[in-house]
N, C-alpha and C positions, 0 to 999 in steps of 0.2 A: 607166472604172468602177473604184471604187475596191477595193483587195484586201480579202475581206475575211477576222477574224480566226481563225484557226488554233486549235483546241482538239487535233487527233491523241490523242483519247482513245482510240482501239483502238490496239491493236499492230501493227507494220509487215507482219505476215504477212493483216490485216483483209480479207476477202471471198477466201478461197481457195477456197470455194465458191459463190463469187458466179455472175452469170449470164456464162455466155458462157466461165468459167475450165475449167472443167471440157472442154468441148469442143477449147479452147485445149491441153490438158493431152494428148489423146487423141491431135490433131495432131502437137504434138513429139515424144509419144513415135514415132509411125509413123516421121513424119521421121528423127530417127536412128536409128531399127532399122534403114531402108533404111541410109542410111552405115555401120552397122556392119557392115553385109551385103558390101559392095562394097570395104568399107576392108581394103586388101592385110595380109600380115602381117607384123608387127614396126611397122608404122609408127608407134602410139601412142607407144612410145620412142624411137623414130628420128627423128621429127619435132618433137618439143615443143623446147622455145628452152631453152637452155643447159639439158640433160636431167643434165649429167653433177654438176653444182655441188646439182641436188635427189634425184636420186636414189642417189646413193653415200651421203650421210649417211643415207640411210632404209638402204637396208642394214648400213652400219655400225651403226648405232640395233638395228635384227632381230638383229645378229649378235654384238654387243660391249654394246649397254645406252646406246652412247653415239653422239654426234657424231664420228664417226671414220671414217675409211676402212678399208673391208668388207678390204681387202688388207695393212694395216699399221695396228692399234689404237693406236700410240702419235702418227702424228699427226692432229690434229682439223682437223676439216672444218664449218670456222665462218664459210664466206664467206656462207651463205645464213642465214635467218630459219628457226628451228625448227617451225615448224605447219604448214607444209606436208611438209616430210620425216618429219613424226611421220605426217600423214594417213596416207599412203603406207605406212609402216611397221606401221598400225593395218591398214592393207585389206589389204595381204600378209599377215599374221598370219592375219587372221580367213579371208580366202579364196585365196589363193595366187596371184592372177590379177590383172595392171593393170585388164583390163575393168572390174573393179570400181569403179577410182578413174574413167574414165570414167564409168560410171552417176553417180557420187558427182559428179564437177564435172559433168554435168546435169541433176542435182537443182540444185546450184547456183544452176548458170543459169534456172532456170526459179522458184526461192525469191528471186534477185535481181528477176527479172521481179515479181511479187509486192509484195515492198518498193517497185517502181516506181511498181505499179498503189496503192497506202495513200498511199504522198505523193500521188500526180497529184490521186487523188481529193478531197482535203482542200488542192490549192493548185489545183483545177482543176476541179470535181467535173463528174462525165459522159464524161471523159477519160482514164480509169485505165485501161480494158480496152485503149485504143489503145497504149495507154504498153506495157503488159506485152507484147502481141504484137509491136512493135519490138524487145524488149528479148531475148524467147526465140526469136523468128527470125530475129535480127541473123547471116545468114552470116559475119561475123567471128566473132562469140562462139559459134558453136556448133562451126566449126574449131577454136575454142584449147581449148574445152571437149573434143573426141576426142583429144586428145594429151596428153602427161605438162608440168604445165607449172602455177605457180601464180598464173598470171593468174586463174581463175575462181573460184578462194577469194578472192583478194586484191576481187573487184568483189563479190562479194555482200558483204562483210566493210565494205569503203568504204558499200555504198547503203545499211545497217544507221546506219554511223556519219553519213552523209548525214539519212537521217531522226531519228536523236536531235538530232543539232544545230539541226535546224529545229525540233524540238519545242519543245525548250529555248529557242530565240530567243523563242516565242510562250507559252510557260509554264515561264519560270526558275523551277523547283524543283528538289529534291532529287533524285528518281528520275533525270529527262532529263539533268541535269550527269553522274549516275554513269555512268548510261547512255555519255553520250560520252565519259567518261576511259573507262572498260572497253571499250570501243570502239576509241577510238585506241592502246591501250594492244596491242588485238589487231591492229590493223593492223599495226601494228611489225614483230610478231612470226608476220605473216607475208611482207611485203612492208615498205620502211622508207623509203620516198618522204617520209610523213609526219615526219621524224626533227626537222628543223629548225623545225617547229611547234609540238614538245613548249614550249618555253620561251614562247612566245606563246599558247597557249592560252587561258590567263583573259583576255587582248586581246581578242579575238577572238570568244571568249562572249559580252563583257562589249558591243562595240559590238552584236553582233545581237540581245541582249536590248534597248539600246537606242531602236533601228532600228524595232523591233517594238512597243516598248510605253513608248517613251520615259525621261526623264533616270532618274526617279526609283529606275528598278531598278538604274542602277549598281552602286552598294554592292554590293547584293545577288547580283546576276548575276559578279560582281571576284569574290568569296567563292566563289561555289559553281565558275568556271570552275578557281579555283586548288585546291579540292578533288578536281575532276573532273582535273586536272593531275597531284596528287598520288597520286591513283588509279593513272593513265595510265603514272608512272613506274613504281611501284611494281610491276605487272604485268609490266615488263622486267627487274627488276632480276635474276630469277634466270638469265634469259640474258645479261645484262650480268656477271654473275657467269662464269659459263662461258666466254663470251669471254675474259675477264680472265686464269682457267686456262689458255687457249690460245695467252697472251702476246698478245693483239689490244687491250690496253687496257682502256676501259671506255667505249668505243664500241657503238652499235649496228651500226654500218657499219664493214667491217672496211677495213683499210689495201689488202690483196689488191684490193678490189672498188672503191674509188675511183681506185686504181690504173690498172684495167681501164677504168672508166668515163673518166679522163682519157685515155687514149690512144686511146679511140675517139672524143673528140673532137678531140682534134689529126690523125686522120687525114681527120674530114671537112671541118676547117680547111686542109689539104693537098691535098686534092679542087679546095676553091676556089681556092687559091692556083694548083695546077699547070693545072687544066682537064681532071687524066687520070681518069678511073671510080676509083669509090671503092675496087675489091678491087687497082686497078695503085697506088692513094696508099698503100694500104694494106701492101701488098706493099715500098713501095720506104721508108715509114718504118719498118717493121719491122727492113727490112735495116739501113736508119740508124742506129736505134738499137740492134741487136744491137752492130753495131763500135763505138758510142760506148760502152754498158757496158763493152765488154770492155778501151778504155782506163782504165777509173776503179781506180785502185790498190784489191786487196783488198775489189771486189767481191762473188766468188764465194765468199767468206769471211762474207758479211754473213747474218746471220740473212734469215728471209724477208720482217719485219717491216719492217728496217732497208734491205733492196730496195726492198720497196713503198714506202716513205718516199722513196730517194731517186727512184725512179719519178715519186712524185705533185709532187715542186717541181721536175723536170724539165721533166715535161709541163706544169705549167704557166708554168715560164721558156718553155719553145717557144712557149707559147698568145699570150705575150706580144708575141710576135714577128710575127702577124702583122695583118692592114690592119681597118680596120672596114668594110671591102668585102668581106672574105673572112670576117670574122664576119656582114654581111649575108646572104651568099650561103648561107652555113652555118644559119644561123636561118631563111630562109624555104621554103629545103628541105627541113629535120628538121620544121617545124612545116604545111610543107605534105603530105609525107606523112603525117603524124602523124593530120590533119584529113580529109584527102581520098584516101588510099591504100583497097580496097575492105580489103584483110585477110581476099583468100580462099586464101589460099598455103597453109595446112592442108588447106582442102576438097584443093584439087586434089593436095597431097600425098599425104593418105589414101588416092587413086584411083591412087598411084602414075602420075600424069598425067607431071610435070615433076620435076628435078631441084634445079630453084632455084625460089625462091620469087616470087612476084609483084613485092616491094620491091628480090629482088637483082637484076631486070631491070630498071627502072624507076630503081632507082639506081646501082646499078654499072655499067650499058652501055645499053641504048637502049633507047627506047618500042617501035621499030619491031622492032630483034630479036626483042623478045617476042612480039611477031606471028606473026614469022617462025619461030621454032625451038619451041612450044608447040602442042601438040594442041588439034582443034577445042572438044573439051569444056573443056578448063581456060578456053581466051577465052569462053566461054558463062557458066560460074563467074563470071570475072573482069568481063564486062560488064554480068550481075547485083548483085554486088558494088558495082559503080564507081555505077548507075542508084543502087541503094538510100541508097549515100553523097551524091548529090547532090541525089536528092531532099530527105534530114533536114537539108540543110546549105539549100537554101531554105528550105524551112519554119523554121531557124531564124532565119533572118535576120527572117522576119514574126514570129517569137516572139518575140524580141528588143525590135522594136517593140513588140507588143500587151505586153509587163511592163512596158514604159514607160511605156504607154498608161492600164494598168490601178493604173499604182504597183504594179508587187508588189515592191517592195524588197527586201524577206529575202532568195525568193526571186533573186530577179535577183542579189543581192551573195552570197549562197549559191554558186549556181551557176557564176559566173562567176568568182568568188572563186578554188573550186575548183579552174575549169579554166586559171586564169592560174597560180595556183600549180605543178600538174603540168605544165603544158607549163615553166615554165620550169626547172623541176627538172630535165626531163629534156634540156634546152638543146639539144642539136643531132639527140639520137636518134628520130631519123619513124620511127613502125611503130605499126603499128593496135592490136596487143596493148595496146600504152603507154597509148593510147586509153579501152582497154575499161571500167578504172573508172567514167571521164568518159560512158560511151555513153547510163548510165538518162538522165544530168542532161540530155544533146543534146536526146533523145528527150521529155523533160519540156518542154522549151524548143520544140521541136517540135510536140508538143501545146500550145500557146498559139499558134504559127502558122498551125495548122488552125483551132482555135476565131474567130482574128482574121478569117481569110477569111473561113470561114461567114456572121461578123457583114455582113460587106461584101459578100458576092455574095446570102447570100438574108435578107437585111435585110427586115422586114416597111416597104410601104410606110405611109407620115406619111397622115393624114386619111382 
C-alpha cells in the first residue's frame, strides 16, 4: 500500500483532548503519585546520571547570575548545555523544591507522548493513541523522568524536532524549515549529540523534501534547509560566546567532556581486549593512566583546557592500538545494551531496592549475580522491563517490513536515519537513557508492526 501524502496541518500537540487521552492522563498521573509515595528520600538527586555537571551550575546560575560553581564564582562550569541548568534554577526559584522539576520532566514525558500520538496519527492514522501510551508508560522513561537528569527535556525537545522535520519533508515551506532550525538550534542547547549535523543540515532537508515530493523542490528545499541552518546557529551563538569566556573555544562540546567521553571508550576497548568486567578495566586504566600523566613534563602546570587536549590525542593514540575484534566486541555490547537493556535501574533505585543499577550488573559483572545479590521486587521491575523491550523490538522488526511494504520512505529514512546517527555518536555507551530520544520513533515503527499483523491475521476473506 502505497504511503500516502502528509499535510501535518495541526500542530504537534493536535488531539490532547482526543478520545481515550484524557483517561490515559488520569492513569499516569495515579502511577506516579504512587512512585512518589514509596520513592525513599534524597533519591531524585542522588540517582539521576552525572547530577553534579547539571545541577552545580543551576546553583551557581540562583547564586552568582552565572554558570559558575555555587563554591567558587570565578570558575565556570560549561561542561554541560545551558537549558537544562536554567530549568532547574527557574523551579528552585519559583518553588524551592526538586519535586517540582520532577512534576515538570512528567509533563514532559507525557507532552512527548502527544507529539508521538500527531506524527503516528498522520503517518499511520488509527494508531496514535497506541503510540502515546508506549511512550508515557515506557518504565525506562518514567525512571529517568523521577530523578534530576536531562534526558526528559532532551526527548520531548528531539520528538518536537522529529515532527517539524517530517513536516517540512512533506511541505518545504517557510514555517517547517524554521520550525526545525529553532528546533535543533534548541536541542544543542540542551543536549548536543546533534552538534556534528549543524553543517549538514540543508543535505539533509534538502534529500527528504526530495524523497517526498521529488527533484523539482531541490532548489528550494537547499535554500530554506540553509536558512533553517542559519537560524539553528544563530540560537547558539550566545552560549558559544560564554564558552569562549570560559576559555573552552567556540565549540559547543567542551574539551573537559570529549575528554571524558574518550576515556570511557577506551576503557570499554579494554574490557574487550582484557576479558576483565568493565569497573576492574576501568579501575586498572585509570591507574595507567594516572602514572603516564604524571611522567609528561609540566603537566600539572597545564591549564585545564591544554589537559583535556592532551587527554583527547592520548585516548585516542590508545584507541588506535587496539584489534578490530576488540572494537567488534566493544560495538555490539554498547549497542546491544543500548537496544535491549530494560532501563529500570531508576525504578528500583527510587525503592531504594539496589545499589547498583541494572547495566552495572549486566556489564561490569554477571547476569547471574544480579540474580543473586537483588531483591525480589527489583527482578519483578527488571523482568517487566526486559518483556516490554522485547516485545517493541519484535514488533519492530514487522514494522520495519510493513514501511517497506507500504513505501513510507520519509518515514523509514527519517527514523532510521535518526537512530543510525545517535547510536553511532554515542559509539560504545549502551544505556537505555541514551535510547530514550529514539523511544517515540521504536514505538512508531512498532505501530506499523501491529497494524502489519492485523492486515495478515484478520485479513477479510477474497469472494
Amino acid at each position: 500500500m502505497k504511503q500516502p501524502r502528509l499535510t501535518l496541518a495541526q500542530g504537534p500537540l493536535a488531539g490532547l483532548f482526543g478520545h481515550g487521552t484524557l483517561v490515559a492522563l488520569a492513569i499516569f498521573i495515579a502511577v506516579n503519585a504512587a512512585i512518589a509515595v514509596f520513592t525513599v528520600q534524597g533519591a531524585v538527586l542522588e540517582h539521576g546520571s552525572d547530577v553534579g555537571t547539571w545541577y552545580r551550575p543551576a546553583l551557581g546560575l540562583l547564586k552568582y547570575g552565572g554558570f559558575v560553581d555555587p563554591d567558587d564564582p570565578s570558575k565556570y562550569l560549561t561542561i554541560r548545555p545551558p537549558f537544562y541548568p536554567m530549568l532547574i534554577a527557574l523551579l528552585l526559584r519559583v518553588t524551592g523544591t526538586l519535586w517540582s522539576l520532577v512534576v515538570t520532566q512528567l509533563a514532559l514525558l507525557f507532552a512527548t507522548g502527544l507529539v508521538a500520538r500527531a506524527i503516528t496519527e498522520r503517518l499511520l492514522p488509527g494508531y496514535g493513541c497506541l503510540v502515546m501510551l508506549l511512550v508515557v508508560f515506557n518504565p525506562s522513561a518514567i525512571g529517568v523522568a523521577h530523578v534530576l537528569g536531562s534526558d526528559t527535556l532532551y526527548a520531548f525537545v528531539f520528538a518536537l524536532l522529529f515532527w517539524a522535520v517530517v513536516e517540512f519533508a512533506y511541505r518545504p515551506a517557510w514555517r517547517p524549515a524554521l520550525a526545525t532550525g529553532a528546533l535543533l538550534g534548541a536541542s544543542l542547547l540542551v543536549r548536543n549529540p546533534l552538534e556534528a549535523l549543524l553543517p549538514l543540515w540543508p543535505v539533509v532537508m534538502t534529500v527528504l523534501a526530495v524523497i517526498a515530493g521529488g527533484r523539482n523542490l531541490w532548489t528550494r528545499a537547499l535554500l530554506l534547509g540553509i536558512a533553517a541552518t542559519v537560524l539553528a546557529y544563530a540560537i547558539t551563538v550566545p552560549w558559544i560566546a560564554y564558552k569562549y569566556r570560559a576559555n573552552e573555544g567556540f565549540d559547543l562540546t567542551s574539551q573537559e567532556q570529549k575528554a571524558w567521553f574518550l576515556r570511557k571508550q577506551v576503557v570499554y576497548l579494554e574490557h574487550c581486549r582484557s576479558g576483565l568486567p568493565n569497573n576492574l578495566a576501568r579501575d586498572n586504566w585509570t591507574e595507567e593512566r594516572k602514572a603516564h600523566l604524571a611522567e609528561i613534563p609540566g603537566f600539572e602546570r597545564m591549564t585545564e583546557r591544554q589537559q583535556a587536549n592532551y587527554v583527547i590525542n592520548d585516548s585516542i593514540a590508545r584507541m588506535r592500538t587496539y584489534s578490530v575484534r576488540n572494537y567488534v566486541c566493544a560495538l555490539t555490547s554498547g549497542w546491544a545494551l543500548m537496544y535491549g537493556s530494560p532501563g529500570v535501574s531508576n525504578l528500583s533505585l527510587l525503592f531504594g531496592e539496589v545499589s547498583q543499577g541494572t547495566i552495572a550488573y549486566l556489564r561490569w559483572n554477571r547476569f547471574a549475580e544480579y540474580f543473586r545479590k537483588v531483591p525480589p521486587a527489583t527482578i519483578v521491575i527488571t523482568v517487566i522491563g526486559l518483556a516490554y523491550v522485547i516485545l517493541v523490538r519484535l514488533l519492530n522488526l514487522f514494522g520495519a517490513i510493513a514501511m517497506v511494504r507500504r513505501r513510507a520512505w520519509v518515514p523509514l529514512l527519517t527514523m532510521f536515519g535518526a537512530m543510525t546517527y545517535l547510536t553511532l555518536i554515542m559509539l560504545f555507551n549502551g544505556a537505555a537513557r541514551f535510547r530514550l530520544p529514539l523511544d517515540p520513533l521504536l514505538f512508531i515503527i512498532a505501530a506499523y508492526g501491529v497494524a502489519e499483523l492485523r492486515e495478515r491475521w484478520f485479513k477479510p476473506a477474497s469472494g
